[in-house]
Biopython code that builds the backbone (N, CA, C, O; Angstrom):
import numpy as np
from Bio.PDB.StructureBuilder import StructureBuilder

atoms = [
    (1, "UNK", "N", (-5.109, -18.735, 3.911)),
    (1, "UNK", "CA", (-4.461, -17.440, 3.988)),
    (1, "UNK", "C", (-5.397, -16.328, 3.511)),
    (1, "UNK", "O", (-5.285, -15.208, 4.010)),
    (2, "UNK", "N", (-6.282, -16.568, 2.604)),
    (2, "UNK", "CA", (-7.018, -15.894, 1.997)),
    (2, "UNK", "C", (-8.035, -15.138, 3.389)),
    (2, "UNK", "O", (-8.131, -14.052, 3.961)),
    (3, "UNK", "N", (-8.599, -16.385, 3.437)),
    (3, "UNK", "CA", (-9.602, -16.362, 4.563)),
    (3, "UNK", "C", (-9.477, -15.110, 6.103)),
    (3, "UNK", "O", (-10.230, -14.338, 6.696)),
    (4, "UNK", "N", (-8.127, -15.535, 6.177)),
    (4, "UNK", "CA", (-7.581, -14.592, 7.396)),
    (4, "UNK", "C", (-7.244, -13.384, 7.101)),
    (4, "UNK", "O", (-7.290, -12.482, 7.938)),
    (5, "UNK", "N", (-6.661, -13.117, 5.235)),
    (5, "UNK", "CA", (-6.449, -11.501, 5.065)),
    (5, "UNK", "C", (-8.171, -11.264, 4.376)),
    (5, "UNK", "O", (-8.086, -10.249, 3.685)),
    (6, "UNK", "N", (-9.351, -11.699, 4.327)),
    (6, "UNK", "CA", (-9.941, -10.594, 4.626)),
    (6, "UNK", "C", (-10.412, -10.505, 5.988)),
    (6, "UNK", "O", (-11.125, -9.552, 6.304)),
    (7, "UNK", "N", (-10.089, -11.400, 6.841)),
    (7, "UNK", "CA", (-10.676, -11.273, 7.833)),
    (7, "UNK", "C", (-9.974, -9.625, 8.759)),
    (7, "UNK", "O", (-10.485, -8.580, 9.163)),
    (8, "UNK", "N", (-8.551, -10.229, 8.742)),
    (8, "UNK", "CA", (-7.912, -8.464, 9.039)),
    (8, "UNK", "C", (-8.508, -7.546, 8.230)),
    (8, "UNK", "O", (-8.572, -6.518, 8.905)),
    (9, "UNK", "N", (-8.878, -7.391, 7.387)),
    (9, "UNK", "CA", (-9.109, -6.197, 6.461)),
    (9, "UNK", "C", (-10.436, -5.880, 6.650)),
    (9, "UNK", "O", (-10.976, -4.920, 6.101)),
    (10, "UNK", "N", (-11.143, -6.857, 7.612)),
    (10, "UNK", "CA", (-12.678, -6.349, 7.777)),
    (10, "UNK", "C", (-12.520, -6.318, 9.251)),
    (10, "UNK", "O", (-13.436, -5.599, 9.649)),
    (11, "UNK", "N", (-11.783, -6.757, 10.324)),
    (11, "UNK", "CA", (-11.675, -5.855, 11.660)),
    (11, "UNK", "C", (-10.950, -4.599, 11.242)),
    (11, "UNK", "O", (-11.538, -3.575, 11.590)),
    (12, "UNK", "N", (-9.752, -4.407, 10.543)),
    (12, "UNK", "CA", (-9.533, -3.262, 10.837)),
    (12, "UNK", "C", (-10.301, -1.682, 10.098)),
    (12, "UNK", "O", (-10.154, -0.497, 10.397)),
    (13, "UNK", "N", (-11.187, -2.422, 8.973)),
    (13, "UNK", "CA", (-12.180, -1.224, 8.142)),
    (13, "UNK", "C", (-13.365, -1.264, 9.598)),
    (13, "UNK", "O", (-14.091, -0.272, 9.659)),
    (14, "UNK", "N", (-13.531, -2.161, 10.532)),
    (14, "UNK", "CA", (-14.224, -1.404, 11.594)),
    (14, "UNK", "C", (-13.898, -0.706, 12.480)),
    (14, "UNK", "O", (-14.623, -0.513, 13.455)),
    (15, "UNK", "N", (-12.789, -0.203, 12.339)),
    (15, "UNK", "CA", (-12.236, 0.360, 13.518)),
    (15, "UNK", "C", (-12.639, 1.774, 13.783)),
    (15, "UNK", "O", (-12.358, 2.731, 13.060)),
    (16, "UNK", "N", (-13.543, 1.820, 15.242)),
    (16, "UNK", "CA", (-13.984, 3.219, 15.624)),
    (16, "UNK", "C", (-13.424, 3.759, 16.879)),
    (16, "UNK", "O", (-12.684, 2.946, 17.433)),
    (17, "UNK", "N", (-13.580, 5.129, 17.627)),
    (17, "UNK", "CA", (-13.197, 5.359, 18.756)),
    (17, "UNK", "C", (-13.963, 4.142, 19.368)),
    (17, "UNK", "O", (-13.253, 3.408, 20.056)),
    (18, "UNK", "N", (-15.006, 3.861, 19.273)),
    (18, "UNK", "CA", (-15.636, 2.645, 20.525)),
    (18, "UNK", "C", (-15.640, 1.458, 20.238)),
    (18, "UNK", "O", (-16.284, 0.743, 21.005)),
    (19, "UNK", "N", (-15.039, 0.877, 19.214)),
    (19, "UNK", "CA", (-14.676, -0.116, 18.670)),
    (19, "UNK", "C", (-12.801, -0.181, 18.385)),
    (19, "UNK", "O", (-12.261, 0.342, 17.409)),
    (20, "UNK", "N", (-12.229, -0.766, 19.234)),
    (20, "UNK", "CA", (-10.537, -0.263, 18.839)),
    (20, "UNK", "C", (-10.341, -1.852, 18.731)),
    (20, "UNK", "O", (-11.110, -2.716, 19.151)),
    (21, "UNK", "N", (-8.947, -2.046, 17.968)),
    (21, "UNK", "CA", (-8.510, -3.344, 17.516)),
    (21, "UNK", "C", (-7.469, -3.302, 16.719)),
    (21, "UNK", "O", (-7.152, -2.370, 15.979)),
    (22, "UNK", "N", (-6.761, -4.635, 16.912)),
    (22, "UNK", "CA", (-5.441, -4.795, 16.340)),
    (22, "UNK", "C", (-5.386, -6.346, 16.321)),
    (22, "UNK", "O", (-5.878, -7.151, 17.112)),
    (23, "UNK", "N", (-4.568, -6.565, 15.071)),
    (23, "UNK", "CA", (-4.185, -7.883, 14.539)),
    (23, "UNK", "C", (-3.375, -8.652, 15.190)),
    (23, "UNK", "O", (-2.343, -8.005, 15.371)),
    (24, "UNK", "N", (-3.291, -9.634, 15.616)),
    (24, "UNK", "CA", (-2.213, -10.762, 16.542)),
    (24, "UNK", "C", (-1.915, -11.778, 15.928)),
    (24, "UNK", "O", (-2.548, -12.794, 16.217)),
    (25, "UNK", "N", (-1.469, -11.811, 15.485)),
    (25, "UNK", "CA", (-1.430, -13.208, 14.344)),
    (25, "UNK", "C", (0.066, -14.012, 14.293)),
    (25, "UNK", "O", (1.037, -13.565, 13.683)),
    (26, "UNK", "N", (0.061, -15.521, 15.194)),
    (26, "UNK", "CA", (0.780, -16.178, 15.604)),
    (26, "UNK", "C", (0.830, -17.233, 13.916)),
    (26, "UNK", "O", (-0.016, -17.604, 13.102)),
    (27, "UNK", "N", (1.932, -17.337, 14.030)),
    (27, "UNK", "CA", (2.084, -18.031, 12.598)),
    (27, "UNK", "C", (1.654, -19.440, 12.557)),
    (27, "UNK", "O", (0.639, -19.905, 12.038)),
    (28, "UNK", "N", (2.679, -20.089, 13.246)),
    (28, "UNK", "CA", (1.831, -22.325, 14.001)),
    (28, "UNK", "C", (1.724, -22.273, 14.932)),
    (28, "UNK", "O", (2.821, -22.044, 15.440)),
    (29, "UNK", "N", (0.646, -22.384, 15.942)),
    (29, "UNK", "CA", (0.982, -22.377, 17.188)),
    (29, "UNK", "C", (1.100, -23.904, 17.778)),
    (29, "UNK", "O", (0.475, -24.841, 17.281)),
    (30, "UNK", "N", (1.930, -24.025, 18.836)),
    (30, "UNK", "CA", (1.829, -25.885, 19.545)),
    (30, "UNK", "C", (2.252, -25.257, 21.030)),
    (30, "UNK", "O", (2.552, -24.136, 21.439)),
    (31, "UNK", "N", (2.069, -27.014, 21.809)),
    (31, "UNK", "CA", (1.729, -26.467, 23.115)),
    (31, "UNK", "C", (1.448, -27.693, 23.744)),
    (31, "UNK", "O", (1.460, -28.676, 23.003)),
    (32, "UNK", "N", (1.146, -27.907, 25.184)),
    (32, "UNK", "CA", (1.176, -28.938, 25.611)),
    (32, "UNK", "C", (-0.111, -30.222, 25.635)),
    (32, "UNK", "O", (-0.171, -31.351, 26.122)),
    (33, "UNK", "N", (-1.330, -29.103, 24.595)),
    (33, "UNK", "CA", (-2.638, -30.031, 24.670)),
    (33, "UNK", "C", (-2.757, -29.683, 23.016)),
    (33, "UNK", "O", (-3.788, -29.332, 22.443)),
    (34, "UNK", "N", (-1.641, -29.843, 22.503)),
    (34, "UNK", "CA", (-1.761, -30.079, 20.826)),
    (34, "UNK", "C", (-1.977, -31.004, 20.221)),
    (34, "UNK", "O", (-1.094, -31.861, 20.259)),
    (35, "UNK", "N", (-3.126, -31.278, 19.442)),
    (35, "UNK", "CA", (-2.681, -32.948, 19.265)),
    (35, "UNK", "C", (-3.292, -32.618, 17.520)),
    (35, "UNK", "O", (-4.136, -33.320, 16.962)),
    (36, "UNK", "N", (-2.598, -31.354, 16.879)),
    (36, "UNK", "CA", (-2.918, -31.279, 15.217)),
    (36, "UNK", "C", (-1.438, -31.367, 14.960)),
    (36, "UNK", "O", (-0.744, -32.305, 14.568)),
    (37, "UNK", "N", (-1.154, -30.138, 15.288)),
    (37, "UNK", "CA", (0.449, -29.493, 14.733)),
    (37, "UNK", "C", (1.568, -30.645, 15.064)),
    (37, "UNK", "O", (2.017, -31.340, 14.153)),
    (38, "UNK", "N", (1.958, -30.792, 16.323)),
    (38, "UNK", "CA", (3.274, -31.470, 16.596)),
    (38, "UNK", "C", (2.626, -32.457, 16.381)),
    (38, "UNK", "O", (2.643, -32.597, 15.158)),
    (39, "UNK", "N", (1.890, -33.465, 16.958)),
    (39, "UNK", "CA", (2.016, -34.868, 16.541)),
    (39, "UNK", "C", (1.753, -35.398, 15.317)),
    (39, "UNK", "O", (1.762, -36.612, 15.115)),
    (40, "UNK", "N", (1.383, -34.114, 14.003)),
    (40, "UNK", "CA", (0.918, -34.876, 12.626)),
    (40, "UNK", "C", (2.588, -34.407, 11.991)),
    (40, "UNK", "O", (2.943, -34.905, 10.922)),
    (41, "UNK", "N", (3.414, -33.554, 12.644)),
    (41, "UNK", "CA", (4.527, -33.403, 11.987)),
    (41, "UNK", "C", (5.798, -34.443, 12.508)),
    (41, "UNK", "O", (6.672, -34.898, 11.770)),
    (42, "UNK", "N", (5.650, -34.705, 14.072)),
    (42, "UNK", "CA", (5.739, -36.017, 14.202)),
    (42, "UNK", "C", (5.757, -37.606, 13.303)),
    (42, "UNK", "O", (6.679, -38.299, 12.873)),
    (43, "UNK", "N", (4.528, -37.721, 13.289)),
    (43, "UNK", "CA", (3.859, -38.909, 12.280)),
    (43, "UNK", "C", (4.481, -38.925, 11.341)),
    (43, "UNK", "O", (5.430, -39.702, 11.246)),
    (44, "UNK", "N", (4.102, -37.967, 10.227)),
    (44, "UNK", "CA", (4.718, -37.808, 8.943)),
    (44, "UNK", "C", (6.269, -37.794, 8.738)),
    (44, "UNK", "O", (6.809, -38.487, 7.876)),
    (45, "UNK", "N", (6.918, -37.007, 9.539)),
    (45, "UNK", "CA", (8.628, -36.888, 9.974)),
    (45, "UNK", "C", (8.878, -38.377, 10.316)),
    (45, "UNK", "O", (9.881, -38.783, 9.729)),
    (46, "UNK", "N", (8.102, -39.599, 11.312)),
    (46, "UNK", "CA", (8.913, -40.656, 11.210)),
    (46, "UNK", "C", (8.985, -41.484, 9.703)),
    (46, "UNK", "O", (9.832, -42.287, 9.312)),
    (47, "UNK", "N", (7.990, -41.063, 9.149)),
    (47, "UNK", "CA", (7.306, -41.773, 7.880)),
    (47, "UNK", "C", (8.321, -41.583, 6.747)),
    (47, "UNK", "O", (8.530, -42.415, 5.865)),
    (48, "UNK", "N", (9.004, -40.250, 6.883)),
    (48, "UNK", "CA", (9.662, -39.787, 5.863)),
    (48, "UNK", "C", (8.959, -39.016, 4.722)),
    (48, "UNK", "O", (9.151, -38.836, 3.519)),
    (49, "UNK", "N", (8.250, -38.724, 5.456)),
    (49, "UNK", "CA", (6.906, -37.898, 4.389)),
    (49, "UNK", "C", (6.972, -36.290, 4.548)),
    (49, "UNK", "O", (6.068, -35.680, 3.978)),
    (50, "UNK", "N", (7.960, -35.510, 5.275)),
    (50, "UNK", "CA", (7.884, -34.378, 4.882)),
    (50, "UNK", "C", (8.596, -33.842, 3.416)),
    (50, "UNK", "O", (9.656, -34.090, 2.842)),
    (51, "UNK", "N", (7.578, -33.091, 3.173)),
    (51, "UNK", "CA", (8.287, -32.360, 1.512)),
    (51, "UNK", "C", (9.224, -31.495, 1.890)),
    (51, "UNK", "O", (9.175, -30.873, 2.952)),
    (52, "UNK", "N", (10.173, -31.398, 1.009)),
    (52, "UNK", "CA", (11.118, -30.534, 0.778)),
    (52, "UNK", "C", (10.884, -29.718, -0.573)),
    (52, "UNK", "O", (10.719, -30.163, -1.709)),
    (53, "UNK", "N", (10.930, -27.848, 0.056)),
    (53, "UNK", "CA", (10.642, -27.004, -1.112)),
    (53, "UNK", "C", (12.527, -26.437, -1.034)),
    (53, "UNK", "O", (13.481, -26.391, -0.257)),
    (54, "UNK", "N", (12.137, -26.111, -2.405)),
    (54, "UNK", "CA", (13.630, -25.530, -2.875)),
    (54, "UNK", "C", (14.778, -26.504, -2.923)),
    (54, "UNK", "O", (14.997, -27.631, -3.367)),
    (55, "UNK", "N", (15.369, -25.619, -2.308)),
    (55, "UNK", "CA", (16.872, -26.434, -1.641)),
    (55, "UNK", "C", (17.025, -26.914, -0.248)),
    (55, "UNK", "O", (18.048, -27.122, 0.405)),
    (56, "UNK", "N", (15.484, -27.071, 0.128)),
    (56, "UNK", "CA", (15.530, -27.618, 1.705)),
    (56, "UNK", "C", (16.195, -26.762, 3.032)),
    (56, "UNK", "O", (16.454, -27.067, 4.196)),
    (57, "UNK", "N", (16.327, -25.500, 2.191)),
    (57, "UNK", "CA", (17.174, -24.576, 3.318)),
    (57, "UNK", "C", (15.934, -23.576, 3.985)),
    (57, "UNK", "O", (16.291, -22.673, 4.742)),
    (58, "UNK", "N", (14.349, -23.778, 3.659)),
    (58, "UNK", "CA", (13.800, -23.060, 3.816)),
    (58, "UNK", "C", (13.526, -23.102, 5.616)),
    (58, "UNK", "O", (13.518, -24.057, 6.393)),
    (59, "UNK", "N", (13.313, -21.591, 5.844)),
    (59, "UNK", "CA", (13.041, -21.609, 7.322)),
    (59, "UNK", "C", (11.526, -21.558, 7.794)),
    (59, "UNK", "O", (10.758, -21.740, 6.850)),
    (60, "UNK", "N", (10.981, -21.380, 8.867)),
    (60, "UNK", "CA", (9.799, -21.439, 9.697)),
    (60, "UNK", "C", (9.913, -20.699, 10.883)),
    (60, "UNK", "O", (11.097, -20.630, 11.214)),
    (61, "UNK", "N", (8.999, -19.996, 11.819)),
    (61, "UNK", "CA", (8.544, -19.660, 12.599)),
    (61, "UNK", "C", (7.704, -20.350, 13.363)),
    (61, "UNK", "O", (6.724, -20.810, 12.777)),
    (62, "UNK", "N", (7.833, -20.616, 14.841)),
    (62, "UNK", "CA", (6.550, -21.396, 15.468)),
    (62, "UNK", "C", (6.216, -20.397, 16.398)),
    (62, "UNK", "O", (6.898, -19.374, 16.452)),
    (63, "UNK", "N", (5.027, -20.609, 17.311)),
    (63, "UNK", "CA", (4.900, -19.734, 18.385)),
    (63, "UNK", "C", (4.203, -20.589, 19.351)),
    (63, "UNK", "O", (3.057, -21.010, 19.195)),
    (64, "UNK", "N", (5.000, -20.831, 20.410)),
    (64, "UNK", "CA", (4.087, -21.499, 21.411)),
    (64, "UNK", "C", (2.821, -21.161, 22.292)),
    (64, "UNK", "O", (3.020, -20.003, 22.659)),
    (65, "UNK", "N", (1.862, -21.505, 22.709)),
    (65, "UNK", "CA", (0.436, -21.040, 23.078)),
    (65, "UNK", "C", (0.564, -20.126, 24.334)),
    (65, "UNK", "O", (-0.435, -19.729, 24.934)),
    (66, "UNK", "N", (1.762, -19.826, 24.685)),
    (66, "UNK", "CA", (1.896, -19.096, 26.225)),
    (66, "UNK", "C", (2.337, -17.856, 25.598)),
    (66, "UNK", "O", (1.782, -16.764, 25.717)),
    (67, "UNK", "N", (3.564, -18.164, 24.803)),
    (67, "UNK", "CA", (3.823, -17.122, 24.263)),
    (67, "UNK", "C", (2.411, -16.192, 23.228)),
    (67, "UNK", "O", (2.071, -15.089, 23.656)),
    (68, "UNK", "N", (1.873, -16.619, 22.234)),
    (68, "UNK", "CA", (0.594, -16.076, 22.314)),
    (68, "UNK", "C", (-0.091, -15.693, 23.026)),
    (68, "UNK", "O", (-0.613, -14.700, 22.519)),
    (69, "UNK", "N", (-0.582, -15.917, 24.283)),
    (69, "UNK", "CA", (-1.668, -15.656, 24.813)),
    (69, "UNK", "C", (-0.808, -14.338, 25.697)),
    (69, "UNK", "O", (-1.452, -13.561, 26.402)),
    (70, "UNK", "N", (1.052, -14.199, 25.512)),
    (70, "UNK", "CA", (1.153, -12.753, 26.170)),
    (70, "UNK", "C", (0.870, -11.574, 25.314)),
    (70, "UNK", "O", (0.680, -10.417, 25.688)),
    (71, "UNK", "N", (0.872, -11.999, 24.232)),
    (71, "UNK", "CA", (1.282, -10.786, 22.953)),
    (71, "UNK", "C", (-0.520, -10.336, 22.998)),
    (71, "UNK", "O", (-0.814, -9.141, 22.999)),
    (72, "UNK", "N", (-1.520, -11.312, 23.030)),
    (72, "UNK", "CA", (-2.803, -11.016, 23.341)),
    (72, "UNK", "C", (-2.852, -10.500, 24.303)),
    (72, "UNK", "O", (-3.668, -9.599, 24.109)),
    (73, "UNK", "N", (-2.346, -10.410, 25.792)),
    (73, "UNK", "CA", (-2.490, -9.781, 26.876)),
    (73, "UNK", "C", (-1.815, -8.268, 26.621)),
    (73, "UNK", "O", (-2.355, -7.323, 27.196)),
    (74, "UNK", "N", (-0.589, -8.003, 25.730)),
    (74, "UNK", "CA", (0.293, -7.318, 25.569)),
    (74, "UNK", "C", (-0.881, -6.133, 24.748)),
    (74, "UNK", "O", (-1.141, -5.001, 25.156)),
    (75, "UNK", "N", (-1.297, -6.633, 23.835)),
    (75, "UNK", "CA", (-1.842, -5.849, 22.862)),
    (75, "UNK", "C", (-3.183, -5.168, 23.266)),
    (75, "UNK", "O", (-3.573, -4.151, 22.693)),
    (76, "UNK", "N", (-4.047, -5.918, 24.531)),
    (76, "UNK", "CA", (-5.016, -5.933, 24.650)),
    (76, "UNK", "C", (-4.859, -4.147, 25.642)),
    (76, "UNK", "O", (-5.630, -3.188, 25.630)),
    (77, "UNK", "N", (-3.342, -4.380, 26.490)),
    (77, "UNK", "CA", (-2.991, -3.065, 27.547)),
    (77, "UNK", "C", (-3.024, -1.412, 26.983)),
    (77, "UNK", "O", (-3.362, -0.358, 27.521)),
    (78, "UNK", "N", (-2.421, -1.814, 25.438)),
    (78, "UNK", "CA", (-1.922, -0.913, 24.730)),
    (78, "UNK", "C", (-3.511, -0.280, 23.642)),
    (78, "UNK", "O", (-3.294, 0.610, 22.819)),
    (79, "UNK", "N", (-4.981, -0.856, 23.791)),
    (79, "UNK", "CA", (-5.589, -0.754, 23.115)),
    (79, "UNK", "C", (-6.345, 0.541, 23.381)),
    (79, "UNK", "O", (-7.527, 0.350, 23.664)),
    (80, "UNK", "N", (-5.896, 1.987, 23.357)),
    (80, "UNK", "CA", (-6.774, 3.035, 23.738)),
    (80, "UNK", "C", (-6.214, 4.206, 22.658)),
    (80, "UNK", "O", (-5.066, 4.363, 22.242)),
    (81, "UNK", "N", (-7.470, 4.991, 22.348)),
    (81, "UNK", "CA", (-7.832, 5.847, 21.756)),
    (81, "UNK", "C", (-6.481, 6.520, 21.226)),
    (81, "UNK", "O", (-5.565, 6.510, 22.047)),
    (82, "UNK", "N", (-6.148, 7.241, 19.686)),
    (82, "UNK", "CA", (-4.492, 6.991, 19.464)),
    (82, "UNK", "C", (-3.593, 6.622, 20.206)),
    (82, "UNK", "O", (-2.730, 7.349, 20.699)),
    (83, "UNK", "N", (-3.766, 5.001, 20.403)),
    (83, "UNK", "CA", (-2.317, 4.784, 20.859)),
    (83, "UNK", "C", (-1.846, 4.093, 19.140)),
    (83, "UNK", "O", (-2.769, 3.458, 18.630)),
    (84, "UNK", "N", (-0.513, 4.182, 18.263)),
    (84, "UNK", "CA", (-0.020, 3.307, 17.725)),
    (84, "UNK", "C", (-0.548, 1.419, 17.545)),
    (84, "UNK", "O", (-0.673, 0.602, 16.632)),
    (85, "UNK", "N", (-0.614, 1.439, 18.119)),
    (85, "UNK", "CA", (-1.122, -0.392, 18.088)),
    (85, "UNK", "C", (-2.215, -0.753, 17.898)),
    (85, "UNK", "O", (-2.430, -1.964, 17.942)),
    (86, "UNK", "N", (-3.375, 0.237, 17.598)),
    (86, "UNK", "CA", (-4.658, 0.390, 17.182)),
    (86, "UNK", "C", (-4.538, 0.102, 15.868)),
    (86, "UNK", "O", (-3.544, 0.757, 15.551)),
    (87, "UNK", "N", (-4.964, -0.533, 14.776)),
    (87, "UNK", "CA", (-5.434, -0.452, 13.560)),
    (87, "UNK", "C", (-3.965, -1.444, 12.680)),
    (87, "UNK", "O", (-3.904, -1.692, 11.476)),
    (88, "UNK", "N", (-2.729, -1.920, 13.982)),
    (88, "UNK", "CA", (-1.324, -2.169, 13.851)),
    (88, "UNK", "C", (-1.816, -4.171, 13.433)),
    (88, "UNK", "O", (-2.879, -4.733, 13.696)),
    (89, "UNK", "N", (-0.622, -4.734, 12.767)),
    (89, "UNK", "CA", (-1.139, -5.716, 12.636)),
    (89, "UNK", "C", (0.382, -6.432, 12.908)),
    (89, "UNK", "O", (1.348, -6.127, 12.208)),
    (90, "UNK", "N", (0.466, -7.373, 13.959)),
    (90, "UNK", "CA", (1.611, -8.043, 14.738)),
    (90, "UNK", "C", (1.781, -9.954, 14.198)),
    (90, "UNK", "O", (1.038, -10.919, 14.375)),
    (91, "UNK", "N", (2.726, -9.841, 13.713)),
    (91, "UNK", "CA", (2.266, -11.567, 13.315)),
    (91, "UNK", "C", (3.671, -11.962, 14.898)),
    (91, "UNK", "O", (4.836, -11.586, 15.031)),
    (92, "UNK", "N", (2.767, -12.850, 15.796)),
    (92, "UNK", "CA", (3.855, -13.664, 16.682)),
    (92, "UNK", "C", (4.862, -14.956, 16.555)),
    (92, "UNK", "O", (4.389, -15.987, 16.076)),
    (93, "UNK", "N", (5.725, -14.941, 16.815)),
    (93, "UNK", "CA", (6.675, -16.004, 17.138)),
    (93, "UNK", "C", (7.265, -16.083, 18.177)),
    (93, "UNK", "O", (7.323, -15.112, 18.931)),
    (94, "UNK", "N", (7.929, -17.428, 18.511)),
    (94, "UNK", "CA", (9.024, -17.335, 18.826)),
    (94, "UNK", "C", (10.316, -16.868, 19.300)),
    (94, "UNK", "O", (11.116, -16.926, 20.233)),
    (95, "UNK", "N", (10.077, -16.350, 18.103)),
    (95, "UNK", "CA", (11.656, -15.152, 18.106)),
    (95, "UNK", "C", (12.851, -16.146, 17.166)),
    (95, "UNK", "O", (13.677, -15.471, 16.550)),
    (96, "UNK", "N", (12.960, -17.524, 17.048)),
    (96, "UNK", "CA", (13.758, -18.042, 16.591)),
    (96, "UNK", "C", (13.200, -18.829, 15.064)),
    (96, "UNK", "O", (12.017, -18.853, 14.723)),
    (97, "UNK", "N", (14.319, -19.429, 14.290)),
    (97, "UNK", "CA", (13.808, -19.705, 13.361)),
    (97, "UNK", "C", (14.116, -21.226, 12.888)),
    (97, "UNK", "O", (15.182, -21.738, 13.229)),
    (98, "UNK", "N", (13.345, -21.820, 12.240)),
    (98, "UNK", "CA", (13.625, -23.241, 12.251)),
    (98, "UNK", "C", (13.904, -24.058, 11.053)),
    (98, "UNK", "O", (12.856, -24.470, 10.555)),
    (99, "UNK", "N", (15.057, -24.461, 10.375)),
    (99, "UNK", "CA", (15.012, -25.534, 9.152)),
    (99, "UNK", "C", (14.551, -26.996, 9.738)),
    (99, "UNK", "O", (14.450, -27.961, 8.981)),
]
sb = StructureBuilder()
sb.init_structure("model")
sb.init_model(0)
sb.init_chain("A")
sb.init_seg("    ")
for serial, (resi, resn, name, xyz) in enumerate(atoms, 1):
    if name == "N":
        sb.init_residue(resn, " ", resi, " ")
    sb.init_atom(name, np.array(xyz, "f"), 0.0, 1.0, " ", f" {name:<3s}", serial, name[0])
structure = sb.get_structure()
């Protein structure tokens, strides 16, 4: 996590008229040529090896790789000289949420 907030914080301290940019940041992504995310939560889930934090009521966000790659297409349309979405930082999902 560390790693990725300075990484935003050093695209967006470059941000010039000829240099424009904005943050996209998909929270897990999975998909049909995944073979980290779903099948190690898989594995572990038959095993009985996922942890439970709290009271087990905690939720999640996923974002599938199609859905990413629109919000990248989305963001990429909107990238010109003051528009709003310049310097903007978007984390993607889903839209739904998961216990």
């Amino acid at each position: 996590a560390r790693t990725k907030a300075k990484a935003e914080i050093a695209v967006m301290n470059a941000i010039t008229d000829d240099f424009l940019a904005t943050c996209v940041m998909p929270h897990q992504v999975y998909g049909p040529y995944d073979t980290l995310f779903m099948p190690q939560l898989m594995y572990v889930s038959k095993k009985g090896g996922l942890r439970v934090f709290g009271d087990g009521q905690n939720e999640i966000s996923i974002c599938y790789n199609d859905n990413y790659c629109h919000a990248l297409m989305l963001a990429a349309e909107k990238l010109f000289v003051g528009s709003p979405v310049v310097g903007s930082s978007y984390i993607i999902t889903d839209g739904g949420k998961y216990k």
